[in-house]
C-alpha positions in Angstrom: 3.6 9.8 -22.7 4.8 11.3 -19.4 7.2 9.1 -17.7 5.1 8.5 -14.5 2.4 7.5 -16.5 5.0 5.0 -18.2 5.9 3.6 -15.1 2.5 2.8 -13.4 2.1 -0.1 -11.4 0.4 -1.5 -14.3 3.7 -2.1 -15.9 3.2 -1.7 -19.7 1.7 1.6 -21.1 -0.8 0.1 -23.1 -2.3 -2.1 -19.7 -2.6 1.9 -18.2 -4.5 3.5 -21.3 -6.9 0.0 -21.4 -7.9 0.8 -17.5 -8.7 4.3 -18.4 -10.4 3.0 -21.4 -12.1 0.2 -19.5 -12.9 2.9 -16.7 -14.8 5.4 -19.1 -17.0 3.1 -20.8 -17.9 1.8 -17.2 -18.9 5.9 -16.9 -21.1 5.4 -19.8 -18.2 7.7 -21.9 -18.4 10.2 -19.4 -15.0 11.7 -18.5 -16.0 13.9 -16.0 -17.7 10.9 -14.6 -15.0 8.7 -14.6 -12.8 11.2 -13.3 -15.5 11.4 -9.9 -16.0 8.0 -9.7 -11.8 7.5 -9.2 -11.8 10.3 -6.6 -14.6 8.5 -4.4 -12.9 5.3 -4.8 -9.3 7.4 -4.2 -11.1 8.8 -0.8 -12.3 5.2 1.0 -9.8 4.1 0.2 -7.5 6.5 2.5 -10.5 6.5 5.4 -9.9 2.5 5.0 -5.8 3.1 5.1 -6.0 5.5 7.7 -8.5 3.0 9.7 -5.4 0.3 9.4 -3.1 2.9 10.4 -4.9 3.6 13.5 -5.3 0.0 14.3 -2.1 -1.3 13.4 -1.1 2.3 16.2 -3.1 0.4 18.6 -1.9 -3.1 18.3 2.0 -1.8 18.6 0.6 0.2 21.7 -0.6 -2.7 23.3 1.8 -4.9 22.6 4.7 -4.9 25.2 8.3 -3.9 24.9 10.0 -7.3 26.2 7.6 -9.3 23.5 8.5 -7.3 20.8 12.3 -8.0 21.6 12.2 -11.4 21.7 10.2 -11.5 18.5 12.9 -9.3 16.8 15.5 -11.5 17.6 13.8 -14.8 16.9 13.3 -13.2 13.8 16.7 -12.5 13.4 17.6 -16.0 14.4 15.4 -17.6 11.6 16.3 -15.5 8.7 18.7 -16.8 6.4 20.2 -13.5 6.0 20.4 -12.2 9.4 21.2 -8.4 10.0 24.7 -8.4 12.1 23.0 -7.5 15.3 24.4 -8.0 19.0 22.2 -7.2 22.2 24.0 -4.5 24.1 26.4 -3.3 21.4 
């Protein structure tokens, strides 16, 4: 089995070749429909990430410098393993 198959997100090998299994038979058998049906869901699914990624631009536009700074270091200031980190230095 080719090793980037091996290490899907899925984990174990055998949850991967169930999916693709699972996802066939949802295709009535059809390969060549399962494979069409994965690219669609593949492409909303970057128009959706790319949405986010143009919102999330947005928000971080509109958001001002000075906020952002004081978030960071409050941030900072709560974590329990803070990143060694002096204004001005």
């Amino acid at each position: 089995m080719n090793p980037a198959v091996s290490s899907f997100a899925l984990g174990d090998p055998a949850e991967l070749e169930i999916e693709v299994d699972r996802v066939i038979a949802d295709c009535d058998g059809d390969p060549r429909a399962a494979v069409r049906a994965l690219i669609v869901a593949n492409a909303v699914l970057e128009i959706d990430l790319e949405r986010q990624r143009r919102e999330i631009r947005e928000i971080a536009m509109a958001v001002s410098r000075g906020y952002a700074r004081e978030l960071f270091y409050k941030r900072l200031q709560c974590s329990e393993d803070p990143i060694p980190y002096k204004p001005g230095s």
